[in-house]
N, C-alpha and C positions, 0 to 999 in steps of 0.2 A: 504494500500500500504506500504510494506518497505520502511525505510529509514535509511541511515546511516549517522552519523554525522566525516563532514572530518571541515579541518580548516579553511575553507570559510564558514563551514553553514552545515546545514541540506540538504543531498540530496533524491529526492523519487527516487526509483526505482522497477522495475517489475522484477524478477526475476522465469523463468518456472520449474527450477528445473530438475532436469534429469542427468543421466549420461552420456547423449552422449558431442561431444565438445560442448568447450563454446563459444558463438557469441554476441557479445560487439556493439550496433545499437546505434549512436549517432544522433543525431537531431541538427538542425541548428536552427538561429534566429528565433528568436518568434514563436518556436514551443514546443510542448512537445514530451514525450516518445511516446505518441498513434499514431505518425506519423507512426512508424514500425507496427501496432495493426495487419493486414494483412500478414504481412510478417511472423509475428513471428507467424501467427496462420498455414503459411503453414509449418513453418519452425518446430515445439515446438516437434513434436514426434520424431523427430532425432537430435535435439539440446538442449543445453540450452541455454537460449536467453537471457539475462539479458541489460535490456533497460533505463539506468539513464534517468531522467529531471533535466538538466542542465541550471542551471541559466543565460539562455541566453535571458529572456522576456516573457517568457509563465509558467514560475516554480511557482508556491502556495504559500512557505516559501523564507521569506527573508533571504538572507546570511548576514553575521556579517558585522556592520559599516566597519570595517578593511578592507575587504577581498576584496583581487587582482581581479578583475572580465575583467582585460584586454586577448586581446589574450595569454600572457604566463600565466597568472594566470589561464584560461580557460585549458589551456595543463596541468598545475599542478596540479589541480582540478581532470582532468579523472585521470590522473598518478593516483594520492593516490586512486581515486576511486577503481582502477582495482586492487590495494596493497588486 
C-alpha cells in the first residue's frame, strides 16, 4: 500500500491511478480506507479514486508523539494530504 509521510505521521493510502477526475473518499471513526473498497471498485474505470486511512482508530502506523490529532488537526492533516 502507498504511503506518504505529512507532519503528523505516516499516512496509507490507495491510490487507482487513471486519468479521469480525481475522487478524494474519506472514512470516519474507527474505520479505514476499505470502507469505500465497493465504491471505488464501481467507480475506478472513470475515476481516480485515491482513498487515505486517516488516523482516526482503525490506521496501522502510529502518528508522531506531537501530532494535532484533534478535529482541526484532523482538517490539516487531509489539507496537506490532498497538497
Amino acid at each position: 500500500m502507498p504511503e506518504v509521510e505529512l507532519s503528523a505521521g505516516t499516512i496509507e493510502y490507495e491510490d487507482t491511478g487513471g486519468s479521469g477526475p480525481v475522487v478524494v473518499l474519506l472514512h470516519g471513526l474507527l474505520m479505514d480506507g476499505s470502507l469505500w473498497r465497493h465504491v471505488v471498485a464501481d467507480l475506478r474505470s472513470d475515476y481516480r479514486c485515491v482513498v487515505p486511512t486517516l488516523p482516526l482508530g482503525a490506521h496501522r502506523r502510529p502518528m508522531r508523539p506531537e501530532a494535532d490529532l484533534s478535529m482541526r488537526g484532523q482538517v490539516r492533516l487531509v489539507a496537506e494530504f490532498l497538497e
